[in-house]
C-alpha positions in Angstrom: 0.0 0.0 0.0 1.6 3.4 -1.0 1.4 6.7 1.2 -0.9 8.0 -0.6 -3.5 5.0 -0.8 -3.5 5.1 2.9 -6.7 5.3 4.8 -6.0 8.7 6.5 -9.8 9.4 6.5 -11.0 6.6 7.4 -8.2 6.0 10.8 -9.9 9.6 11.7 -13.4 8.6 11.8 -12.5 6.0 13.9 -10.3 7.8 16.0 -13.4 10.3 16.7 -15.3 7.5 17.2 -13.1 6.4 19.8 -12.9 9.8 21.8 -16.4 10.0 21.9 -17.1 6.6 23.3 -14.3 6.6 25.6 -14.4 10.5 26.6 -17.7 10.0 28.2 -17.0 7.2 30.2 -13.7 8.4 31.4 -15.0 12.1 32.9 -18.3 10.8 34.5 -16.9 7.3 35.7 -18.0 6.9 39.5 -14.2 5.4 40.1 -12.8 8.8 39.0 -15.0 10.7 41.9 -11.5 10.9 43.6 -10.0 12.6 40.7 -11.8 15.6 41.1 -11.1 16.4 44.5 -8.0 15.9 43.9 -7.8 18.4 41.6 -10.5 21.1 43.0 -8.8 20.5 46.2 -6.7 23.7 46.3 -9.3 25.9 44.9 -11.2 25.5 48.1 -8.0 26.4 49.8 -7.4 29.3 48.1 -11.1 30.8 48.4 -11.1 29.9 51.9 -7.7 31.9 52.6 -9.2 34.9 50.1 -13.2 34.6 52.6 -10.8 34.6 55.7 -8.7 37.8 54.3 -12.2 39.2 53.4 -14.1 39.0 56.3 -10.5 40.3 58.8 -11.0 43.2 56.2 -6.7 42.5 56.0 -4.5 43.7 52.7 -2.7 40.7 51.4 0.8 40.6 49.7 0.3 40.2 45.9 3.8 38.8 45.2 3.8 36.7 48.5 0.8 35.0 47.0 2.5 35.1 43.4 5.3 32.8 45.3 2.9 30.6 47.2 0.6 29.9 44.2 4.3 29.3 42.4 5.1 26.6 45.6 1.9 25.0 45.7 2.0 24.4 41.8 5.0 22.7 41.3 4.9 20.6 44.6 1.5 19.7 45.1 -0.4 20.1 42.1 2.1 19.1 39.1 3.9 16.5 41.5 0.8 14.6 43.0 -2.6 16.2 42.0 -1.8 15.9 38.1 0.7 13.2 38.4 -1.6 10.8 40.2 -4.8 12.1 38.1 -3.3 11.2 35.5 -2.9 7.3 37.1 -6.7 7.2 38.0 -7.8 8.5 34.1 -5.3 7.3 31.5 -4.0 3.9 33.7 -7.6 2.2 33.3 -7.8 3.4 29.5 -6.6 0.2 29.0 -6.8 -1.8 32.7 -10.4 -0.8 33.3 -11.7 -2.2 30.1 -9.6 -5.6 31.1 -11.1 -5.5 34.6 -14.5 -4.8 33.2 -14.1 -7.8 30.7 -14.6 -5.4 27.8 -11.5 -4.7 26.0 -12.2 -7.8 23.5 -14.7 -5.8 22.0 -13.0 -3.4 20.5 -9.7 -5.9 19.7 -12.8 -7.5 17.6 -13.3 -4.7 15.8 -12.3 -3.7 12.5 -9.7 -1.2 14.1 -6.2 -1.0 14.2 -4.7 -1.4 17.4 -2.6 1.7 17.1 -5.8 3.9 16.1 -7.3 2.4 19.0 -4.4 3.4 21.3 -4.4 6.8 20.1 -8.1 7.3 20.5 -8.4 6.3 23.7 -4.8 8.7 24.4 -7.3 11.8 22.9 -10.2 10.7 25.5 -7.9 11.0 28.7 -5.7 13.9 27.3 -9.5 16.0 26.4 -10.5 14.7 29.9 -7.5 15.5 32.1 -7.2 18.6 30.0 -10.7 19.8 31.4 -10.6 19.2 34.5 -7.0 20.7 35.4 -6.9 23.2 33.4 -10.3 24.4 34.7 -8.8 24.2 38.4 -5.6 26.0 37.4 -7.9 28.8 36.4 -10.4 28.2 39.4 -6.9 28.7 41.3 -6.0 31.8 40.5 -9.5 33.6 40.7 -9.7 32.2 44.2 -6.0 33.4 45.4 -6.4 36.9 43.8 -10.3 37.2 44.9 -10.0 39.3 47.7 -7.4 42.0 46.0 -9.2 45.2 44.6 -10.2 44.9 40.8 -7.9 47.5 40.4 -5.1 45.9 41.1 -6.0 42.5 39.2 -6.9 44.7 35.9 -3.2 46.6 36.6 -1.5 43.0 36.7 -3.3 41.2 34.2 -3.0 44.3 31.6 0.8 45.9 33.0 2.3 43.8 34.4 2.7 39.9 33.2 -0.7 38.6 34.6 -2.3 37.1 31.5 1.7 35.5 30.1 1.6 33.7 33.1 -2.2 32.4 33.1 -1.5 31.1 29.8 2.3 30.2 31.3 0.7 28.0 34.1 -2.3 27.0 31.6 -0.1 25.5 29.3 2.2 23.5 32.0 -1.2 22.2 33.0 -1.6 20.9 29.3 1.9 19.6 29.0 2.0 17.6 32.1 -1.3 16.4 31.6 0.2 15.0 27.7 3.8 13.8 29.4 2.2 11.7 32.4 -0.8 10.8 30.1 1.4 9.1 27.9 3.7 7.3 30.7 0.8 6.2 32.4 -1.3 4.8 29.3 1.7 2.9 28.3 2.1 1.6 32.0 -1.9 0.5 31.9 -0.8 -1.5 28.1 3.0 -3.2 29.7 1.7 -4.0 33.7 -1.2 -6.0 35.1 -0.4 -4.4 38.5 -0.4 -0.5 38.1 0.9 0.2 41.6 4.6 -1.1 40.1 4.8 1.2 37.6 3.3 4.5 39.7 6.2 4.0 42.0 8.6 4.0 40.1 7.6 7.1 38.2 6.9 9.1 41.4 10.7 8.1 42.6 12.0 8.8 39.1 10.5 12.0 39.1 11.2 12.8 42.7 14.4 12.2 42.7 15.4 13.9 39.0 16.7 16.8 40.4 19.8 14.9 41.2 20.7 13.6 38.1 22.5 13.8 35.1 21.6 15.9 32.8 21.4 13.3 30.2 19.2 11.1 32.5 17.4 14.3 33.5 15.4 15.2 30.1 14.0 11.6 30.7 11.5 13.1 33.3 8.4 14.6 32.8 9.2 17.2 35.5 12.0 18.4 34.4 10.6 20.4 31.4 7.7 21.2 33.3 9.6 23.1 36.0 11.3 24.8 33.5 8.3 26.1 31.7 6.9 27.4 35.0 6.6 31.4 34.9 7.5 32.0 38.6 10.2 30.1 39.9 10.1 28.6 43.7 12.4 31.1 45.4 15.7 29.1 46.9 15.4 30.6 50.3 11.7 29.5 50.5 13.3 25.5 49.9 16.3 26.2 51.8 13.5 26.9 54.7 12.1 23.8 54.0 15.1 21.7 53.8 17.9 20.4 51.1 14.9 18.1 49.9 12.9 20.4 48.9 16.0 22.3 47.4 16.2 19.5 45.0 13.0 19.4 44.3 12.2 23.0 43.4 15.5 24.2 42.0 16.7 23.6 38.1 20.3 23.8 37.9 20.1 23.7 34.1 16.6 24.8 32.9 15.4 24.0 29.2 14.4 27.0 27.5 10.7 27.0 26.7 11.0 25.9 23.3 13.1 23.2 24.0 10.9 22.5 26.9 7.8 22.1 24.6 9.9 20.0 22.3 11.5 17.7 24.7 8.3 16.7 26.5 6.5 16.1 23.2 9.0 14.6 21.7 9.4 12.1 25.2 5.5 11.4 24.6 5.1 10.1 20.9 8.3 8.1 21.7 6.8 6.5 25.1 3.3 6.2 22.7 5.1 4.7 20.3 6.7 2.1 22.1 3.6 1.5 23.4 2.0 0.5 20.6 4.1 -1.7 19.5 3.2 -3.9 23.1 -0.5 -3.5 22.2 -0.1 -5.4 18.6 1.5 -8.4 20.6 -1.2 -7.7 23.4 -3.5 -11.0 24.2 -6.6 -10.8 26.0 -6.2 -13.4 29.4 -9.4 -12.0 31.7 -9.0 -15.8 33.7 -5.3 -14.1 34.9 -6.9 -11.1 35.7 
């Protein structure tokens, strides 16, 4: 079959065929209930501390807050929100419909399996997309709620208010489509996903300390890099050298070769997942 006579069209119907089954399922699943506090969990946070502000009738410090959002983003909400949302949706992509007894269905179908994988990829990456992005935003209109509209129209339009919404919008995307990938291909190679999630979450933990060769192998890596605001040193140093590693990028991507990196990272962990799900047989009775 030549390039040209191949069925680009068709691979697309399917594909949106795919997302539309799958994307339903996958943000109104009652397993995924967890998945959404997890993610709205800070925006309560923040509009409590904003109600508590109000009420006290206190002035907070805008670039205080700046920092703490800045904090709270890259160690809670990239390092264990996203990261272990990211388990819950595109992990049981493939698991669920083996626990559920389903999967043969679609290996029945006249699909390939690589248009399959890719479909369902879209369904988790639209879903986690949604929901984290949406809390990203929530975020900030909570932590900047009590400040005078003044102010918020003076950063946003002055200052750099809307380059870094669309700054921590788009590290939302990109760590949704770098753990989405590692975790979809983990729910194709491993029966038992709790393996796997280790492993990343030490990997990624402990990335600071590596090479830098071994370094652009993490997902985090070009995600702290991206981040607008960095985690001032003396705010890890408080917390101890842990943290230090943790927050701090000794050698920081620039943002296009951030973008590139972790894209690049994901088709090649997508790809090598796909080939495992052409040699993938369906054994429920080992389940």
């Amino acid at each position: 079959m030549s390039f040209r006579k191949l069925p680009w069209a068709l691979w697309r119907r399917q594909i949106v065929a795919v997302v539309r089954l799958e994307l339903k399922k996958t943000l109104f699943a009652r397993r995924g209930l967890w998945i959404y506090f997890l993610a709205f969990a800070p925006v309560l946070l923040y509009a409590a501390h904003s109600f508590v502000l109000i009420k006290a009738g206190e002035r907070g410090d805008f670039g205080e807050d700046t920092h703490v959002f800045a904090a709270v983003f890259q160690f809670f909400y990239l390092r264990l929100a996203i990261f272990f949302g990211c388990v819950g949706i595109f992990m049981n992509l493939f698991r669920g419909e083996v626990l559920d007894k389903s999967l043969h269905y679609y290996f029945l179908a006249p699909i390939r399996r690589e248009v399959l994988l890719v479909g369902k990829y879209l369904s988790g990456l639209l879903a986690a997309a949604v929901i984290f992005c949406c809390s990203t935003l929530l975020q900030l209109v909570a932590l900047y709620w009590y400040f005078n509209s003044n102010v918020i129209q003076d950063y946003l339009s002055r200052g750099n208010g809307l380059a870094h919404v669309a700054a921590y919008l788009g590290v939302t995307l990109l760590a949704c489509i770098g753990y989405g990938s590692i975790f979809l291909a983990a729910g194709v190679v491993f029966r038992n996903p709790l393996v796997p999630t280790l492993v990343v979450l030490v990997w990624e933990t402990i990335s600071g300390v590596l090479p830098p060769l071994l370094q652009k192998c993490s997902v985090i890596f070009y995600l702290k890099s991206l981040c607008p605001v960095s985690v001032p040193a003396s705010v890890a140093l408080d917390k101890g050298n842990l943290l230090t590693l943790i927050a701090v990028n000794v050698n920081p991507a620039s943002p296009v070769t951030g973008i590139l990196g972790l894209l690049t990272l994901s088709v090649a962990v997508l790809a090598l997942s796909s080939l495992r799900l052409r040699r993938m047989e369906i054994e429920y009775g080992a389940e």
